[in-house]
Biopython code that builds the backbone (N, CA, C, O; Angstrom):
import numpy as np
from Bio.PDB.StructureBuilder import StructureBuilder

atoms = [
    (1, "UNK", "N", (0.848, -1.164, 0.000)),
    (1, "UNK", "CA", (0.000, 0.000, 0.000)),
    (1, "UNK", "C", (0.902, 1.238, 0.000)),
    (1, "UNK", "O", (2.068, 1.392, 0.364)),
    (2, "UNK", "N", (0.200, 1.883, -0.405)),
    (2, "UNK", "CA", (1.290, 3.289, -0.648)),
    (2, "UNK", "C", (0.672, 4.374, 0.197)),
    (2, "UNK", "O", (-0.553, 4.492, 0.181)),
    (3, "UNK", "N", (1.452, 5.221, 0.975)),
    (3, "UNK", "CA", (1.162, 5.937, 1.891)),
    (3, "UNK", "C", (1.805, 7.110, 1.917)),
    (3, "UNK", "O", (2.957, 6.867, 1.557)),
    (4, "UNK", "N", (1.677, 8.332, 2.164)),
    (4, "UNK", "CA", (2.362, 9.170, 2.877)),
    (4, "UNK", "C", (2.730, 9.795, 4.228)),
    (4, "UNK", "O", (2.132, 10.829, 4.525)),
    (5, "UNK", "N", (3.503, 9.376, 4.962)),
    (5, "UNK", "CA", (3.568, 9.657, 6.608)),
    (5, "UNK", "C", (4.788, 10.614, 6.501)),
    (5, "UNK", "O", (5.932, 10.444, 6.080)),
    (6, "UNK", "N", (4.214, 11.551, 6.967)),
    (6, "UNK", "CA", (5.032, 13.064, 7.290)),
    (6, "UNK", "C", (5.473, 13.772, 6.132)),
    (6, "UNK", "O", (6.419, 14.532, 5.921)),
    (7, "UNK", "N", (4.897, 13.495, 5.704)),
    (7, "UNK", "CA", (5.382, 14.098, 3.841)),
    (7, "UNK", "C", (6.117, 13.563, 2.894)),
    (7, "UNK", "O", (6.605, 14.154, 1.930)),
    (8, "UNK", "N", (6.243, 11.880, 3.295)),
    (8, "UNK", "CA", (7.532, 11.515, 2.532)),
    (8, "UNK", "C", (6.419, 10.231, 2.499)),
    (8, "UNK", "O", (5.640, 9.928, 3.403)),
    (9, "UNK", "N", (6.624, 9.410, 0.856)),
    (9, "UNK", "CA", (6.225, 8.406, 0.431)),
    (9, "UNK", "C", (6.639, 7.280, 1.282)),
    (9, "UNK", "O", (7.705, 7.392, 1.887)),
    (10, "UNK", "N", (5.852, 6.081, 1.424)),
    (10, "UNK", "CA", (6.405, 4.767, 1.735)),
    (10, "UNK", "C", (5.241, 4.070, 1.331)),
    (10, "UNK", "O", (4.148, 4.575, 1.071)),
    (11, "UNK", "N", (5.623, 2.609, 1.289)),
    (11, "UNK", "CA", (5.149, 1.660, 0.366)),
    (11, "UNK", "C", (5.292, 0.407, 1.688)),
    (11, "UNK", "O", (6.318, -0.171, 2.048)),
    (12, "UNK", "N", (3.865, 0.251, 2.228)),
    (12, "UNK", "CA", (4.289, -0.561, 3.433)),
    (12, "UNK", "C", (3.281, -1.973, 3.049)),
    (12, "UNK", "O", (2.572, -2.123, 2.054)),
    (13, "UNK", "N", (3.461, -2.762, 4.011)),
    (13, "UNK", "CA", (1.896, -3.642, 4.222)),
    (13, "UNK", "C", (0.590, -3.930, 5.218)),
    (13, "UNK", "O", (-0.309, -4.761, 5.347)),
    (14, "UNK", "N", (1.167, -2.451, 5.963)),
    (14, "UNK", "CA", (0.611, -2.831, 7.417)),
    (14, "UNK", "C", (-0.934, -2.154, 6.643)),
    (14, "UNK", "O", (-0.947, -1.527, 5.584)),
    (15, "UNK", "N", (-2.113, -2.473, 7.468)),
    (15, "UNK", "CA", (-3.111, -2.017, 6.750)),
    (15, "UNK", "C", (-3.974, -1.523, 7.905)),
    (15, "UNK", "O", (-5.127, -1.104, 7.803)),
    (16, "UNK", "N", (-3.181, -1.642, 9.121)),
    (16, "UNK", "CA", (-3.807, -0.946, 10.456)),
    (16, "UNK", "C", (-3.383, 0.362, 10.621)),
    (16, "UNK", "O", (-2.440, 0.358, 9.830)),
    (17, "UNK", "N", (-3.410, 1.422, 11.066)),
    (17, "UNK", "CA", (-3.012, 2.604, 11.680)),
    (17, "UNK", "C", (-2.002, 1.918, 12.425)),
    (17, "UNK", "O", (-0.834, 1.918, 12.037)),
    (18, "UNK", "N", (-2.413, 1.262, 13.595)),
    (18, "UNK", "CA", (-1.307, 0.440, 14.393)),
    (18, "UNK", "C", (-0.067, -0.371, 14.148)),
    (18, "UNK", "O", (0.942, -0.644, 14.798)),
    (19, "UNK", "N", (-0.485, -0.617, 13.095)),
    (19, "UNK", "CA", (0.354, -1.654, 12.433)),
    (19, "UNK", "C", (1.398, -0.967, 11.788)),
    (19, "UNK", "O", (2.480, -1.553, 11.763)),
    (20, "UNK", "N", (1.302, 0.470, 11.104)),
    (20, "UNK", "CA", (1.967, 1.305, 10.499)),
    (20, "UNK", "C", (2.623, 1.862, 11.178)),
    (20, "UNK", "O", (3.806, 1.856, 10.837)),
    (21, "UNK", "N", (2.357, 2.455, 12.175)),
    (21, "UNK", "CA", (3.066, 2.785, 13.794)),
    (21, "UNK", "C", (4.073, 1.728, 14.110)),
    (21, "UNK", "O", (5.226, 2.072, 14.371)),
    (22, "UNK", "N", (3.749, 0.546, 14.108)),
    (22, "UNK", "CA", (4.884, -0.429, 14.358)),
    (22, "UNK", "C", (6.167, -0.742, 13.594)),
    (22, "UNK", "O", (7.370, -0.668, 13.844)),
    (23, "UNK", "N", (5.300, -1.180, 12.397)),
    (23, "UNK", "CA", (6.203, -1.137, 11.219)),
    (23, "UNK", "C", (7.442, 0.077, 10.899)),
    (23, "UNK", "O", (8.602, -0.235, 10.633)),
    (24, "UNK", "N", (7.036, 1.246, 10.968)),
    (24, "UNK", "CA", (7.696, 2.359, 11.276)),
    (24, "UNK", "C", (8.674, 2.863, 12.302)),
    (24, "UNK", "O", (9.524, 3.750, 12.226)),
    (25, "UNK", "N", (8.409, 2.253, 13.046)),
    (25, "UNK", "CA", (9.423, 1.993, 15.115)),
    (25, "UNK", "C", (8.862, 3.119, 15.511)),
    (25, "UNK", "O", (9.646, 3.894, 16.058)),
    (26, "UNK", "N", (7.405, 3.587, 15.387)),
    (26, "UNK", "CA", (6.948, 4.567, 16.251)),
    (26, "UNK", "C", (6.385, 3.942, 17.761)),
    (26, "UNK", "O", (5.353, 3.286, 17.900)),
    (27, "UNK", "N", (7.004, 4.189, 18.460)),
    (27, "UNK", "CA", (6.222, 3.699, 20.080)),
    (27, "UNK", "C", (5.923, 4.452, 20.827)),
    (27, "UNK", "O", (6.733, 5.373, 20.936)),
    (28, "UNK", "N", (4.741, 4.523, 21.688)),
    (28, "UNK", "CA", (4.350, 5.335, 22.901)),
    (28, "UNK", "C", (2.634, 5.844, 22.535)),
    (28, "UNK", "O", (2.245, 6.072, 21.389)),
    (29, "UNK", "N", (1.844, 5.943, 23.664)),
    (29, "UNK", "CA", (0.478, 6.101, 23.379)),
    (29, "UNK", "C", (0.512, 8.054, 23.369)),
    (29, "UNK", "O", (-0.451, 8.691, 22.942)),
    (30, "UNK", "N", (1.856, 8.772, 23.944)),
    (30, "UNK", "CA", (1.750, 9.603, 23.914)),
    (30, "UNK", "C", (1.831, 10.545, 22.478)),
    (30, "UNK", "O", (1.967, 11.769, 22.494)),
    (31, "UNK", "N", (1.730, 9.804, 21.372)),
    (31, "UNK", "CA", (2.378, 10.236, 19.715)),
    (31, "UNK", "C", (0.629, 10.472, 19.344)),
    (31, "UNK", "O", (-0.211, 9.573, 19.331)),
    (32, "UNK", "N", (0.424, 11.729, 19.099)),
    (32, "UNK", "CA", (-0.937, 12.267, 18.328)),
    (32, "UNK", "C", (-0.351, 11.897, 16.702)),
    (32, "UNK", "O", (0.698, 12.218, 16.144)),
    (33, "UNK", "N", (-1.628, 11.010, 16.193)),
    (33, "UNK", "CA", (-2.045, 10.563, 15.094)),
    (33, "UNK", "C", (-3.176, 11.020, 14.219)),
    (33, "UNK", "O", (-4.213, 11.086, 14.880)),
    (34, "UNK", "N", (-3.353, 11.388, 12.845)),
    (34, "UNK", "CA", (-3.961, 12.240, 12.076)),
    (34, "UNK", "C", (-3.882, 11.571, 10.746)),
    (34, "UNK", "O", (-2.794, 11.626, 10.173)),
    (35, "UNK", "N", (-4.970, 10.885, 10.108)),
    (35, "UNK", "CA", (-5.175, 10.444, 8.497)),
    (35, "UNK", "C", (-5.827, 10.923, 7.872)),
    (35, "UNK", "O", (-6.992, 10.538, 7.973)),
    (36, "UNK", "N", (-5.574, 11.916, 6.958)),
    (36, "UNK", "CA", (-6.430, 12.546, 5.858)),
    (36, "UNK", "C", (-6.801, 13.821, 6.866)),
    (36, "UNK", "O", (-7.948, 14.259, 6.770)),
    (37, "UNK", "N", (-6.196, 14.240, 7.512)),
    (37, "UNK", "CA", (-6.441, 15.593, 8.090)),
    (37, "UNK", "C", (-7.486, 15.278, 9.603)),
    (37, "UNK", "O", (-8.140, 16.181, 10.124)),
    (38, "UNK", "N", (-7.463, 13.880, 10.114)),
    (38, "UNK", "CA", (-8.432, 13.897, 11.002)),
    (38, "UNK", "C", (-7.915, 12.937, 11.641)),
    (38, "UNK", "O", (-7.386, 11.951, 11.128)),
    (39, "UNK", "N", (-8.083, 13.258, 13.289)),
    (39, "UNK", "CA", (-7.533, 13.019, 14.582)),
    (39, "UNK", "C", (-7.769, 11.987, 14.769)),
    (39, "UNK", "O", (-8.943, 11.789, 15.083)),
    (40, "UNK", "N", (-6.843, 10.751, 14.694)),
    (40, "UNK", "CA", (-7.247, 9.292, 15.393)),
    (40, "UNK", "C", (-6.598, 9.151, 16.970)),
    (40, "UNK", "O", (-5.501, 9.384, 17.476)),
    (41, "UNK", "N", (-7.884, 8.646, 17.439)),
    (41, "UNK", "CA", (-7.023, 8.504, 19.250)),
    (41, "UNK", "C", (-6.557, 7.329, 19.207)),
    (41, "UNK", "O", (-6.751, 6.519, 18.300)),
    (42, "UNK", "N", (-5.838, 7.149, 20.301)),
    (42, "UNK", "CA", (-4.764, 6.238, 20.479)),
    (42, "UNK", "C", (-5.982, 4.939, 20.781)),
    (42, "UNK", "O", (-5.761, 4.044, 19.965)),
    (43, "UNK", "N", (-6.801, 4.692, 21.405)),
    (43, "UNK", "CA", (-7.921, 3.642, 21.419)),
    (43, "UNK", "C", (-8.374, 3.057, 20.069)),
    (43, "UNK", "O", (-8.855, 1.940, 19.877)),
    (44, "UNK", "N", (-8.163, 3.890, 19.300)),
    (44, "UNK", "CA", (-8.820, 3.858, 17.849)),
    (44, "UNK", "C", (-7.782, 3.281, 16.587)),
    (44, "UNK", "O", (-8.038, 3.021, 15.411)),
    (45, "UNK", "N", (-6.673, 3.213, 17.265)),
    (45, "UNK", "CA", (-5.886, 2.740, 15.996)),
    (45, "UNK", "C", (-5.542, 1.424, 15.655)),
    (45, "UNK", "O", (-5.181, 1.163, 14.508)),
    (46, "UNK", "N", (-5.622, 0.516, 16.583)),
    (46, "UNK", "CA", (-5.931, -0.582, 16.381)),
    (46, "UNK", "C", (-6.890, -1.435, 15.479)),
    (46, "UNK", "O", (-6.663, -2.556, 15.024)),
    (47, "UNK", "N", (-8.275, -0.480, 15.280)),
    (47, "UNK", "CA", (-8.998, -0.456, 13.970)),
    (47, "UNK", "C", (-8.935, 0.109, 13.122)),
    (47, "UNK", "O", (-9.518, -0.352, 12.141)),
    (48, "UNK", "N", (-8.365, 1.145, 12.999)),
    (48, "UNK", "CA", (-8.265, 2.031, 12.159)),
    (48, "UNK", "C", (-7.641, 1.285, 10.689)),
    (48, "UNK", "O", (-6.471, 0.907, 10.625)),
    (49, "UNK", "N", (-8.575, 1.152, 9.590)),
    (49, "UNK", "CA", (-8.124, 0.770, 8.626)),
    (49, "UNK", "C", (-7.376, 1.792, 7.289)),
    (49, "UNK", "O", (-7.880, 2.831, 6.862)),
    (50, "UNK", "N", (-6.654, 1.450, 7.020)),
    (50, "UNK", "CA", (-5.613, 2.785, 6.217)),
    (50, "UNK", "C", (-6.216, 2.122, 4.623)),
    (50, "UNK", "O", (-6.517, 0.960, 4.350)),
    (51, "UNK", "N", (-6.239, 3.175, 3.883)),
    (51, "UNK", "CA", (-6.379, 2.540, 2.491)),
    (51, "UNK", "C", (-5.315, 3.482, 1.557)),
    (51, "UNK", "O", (-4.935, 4.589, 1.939)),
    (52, "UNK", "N", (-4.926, 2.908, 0.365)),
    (52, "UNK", "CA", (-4.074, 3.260, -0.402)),
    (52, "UNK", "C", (-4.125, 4.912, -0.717)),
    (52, "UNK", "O", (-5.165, 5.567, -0.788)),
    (53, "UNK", "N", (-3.023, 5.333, -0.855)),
    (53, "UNK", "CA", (-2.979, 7.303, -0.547)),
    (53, "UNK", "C", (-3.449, 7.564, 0.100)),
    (53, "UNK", "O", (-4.073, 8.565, -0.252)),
    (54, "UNK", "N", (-3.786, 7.123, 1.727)),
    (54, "UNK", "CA", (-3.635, 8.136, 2.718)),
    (54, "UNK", "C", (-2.609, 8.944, 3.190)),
    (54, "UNK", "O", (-1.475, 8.771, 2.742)),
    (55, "UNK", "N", (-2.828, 9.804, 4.028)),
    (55, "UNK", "CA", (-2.008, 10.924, 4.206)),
    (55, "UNK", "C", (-1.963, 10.661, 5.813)),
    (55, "UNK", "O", (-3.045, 10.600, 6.398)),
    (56, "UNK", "N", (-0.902, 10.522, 6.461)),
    (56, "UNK", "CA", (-0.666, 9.936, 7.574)),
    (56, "UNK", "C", (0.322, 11.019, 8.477)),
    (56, "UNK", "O", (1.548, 11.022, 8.367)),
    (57, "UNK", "N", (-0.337, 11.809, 9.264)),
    (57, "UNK", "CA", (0.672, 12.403, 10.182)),
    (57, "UNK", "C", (1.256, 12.524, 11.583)),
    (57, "UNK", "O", (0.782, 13.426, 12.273)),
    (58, "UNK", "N", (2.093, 11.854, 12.049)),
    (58, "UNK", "CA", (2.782, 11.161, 13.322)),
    (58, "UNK", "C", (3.062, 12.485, 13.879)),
    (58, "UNK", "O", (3.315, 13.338, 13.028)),
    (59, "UNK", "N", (3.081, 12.907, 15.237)),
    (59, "UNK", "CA", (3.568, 13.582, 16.092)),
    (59, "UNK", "C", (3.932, 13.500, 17.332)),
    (59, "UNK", "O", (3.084, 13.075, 18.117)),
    (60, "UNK", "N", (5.100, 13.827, 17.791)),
    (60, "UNK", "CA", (5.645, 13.573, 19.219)),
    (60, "UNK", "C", (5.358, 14.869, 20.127)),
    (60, "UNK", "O", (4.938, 15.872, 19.549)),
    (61, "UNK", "N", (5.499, 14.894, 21.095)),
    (61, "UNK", "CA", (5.475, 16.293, 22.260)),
    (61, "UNK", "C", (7.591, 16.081, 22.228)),
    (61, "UNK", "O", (8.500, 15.251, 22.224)),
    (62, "UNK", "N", (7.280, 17.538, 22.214)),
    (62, "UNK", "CA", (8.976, 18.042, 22.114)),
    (62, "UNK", "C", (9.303, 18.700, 23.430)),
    (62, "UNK", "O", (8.561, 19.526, 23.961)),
    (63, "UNK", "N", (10.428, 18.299, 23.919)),
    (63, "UNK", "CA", (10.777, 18.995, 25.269)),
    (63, "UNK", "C", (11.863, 20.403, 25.231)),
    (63, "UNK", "O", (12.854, 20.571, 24.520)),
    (64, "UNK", "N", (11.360, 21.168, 26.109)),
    (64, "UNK", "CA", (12.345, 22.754, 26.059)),
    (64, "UNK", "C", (11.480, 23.434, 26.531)),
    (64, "UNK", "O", (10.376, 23.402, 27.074)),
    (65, "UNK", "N", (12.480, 24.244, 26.088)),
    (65, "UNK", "CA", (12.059, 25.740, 26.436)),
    (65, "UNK", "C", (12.388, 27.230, 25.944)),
    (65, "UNK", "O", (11.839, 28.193, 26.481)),
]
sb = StructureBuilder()
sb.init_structure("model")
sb.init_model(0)
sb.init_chain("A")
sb.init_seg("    ")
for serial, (resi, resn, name, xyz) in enumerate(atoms, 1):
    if name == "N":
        sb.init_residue(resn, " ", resi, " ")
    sb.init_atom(name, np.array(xyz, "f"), 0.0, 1.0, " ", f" {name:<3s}", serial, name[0])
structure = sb.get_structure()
C-alpha cells in the first residue's frame, strides 16, 4: 500500500493505523495521530483501517524551552 507519513512516500503492508506505527518503530500512546487531516485517538488505531494514498501524520510532544 502506498502511503504518505510526514510528507515523505512509503510503500508498506501494514493495513492498520497500528500496524503502520509499528512497522515504522513509532512507540508510545503519547504520539498524536492524524489520516487525511483527522484526529485518530490512540484507542482507535488498532482499527483504524488505512487505504491506499492516505495521508498519515505522526507527532511527538517536544521537550524545552
Amino acid at each position: 500500500m502506498k502511503l504518505t507519513v510526514n510528507g515523505e512516500a512509503h510503500e508498506v503492508a501494514a493495513t492498520t493505523l497500528a500496524e503502520l506505527l509499528a512497522a515504522l518503530d513509532y512507540e508510545g500512546d503519547w504520539l498524536a495521530t492524524a489520516v487525511n487531516s483527522d484526529l485518530v485517538h490512540v484507542a482507535d488505531r488498532a482499527q483504524f483501517q488505512l487505504s491506499d494514498g492516505d495521508r498519515i501524520e505522526i507527532l511527538s510532544p517536544m521537550q524545552g524551552g
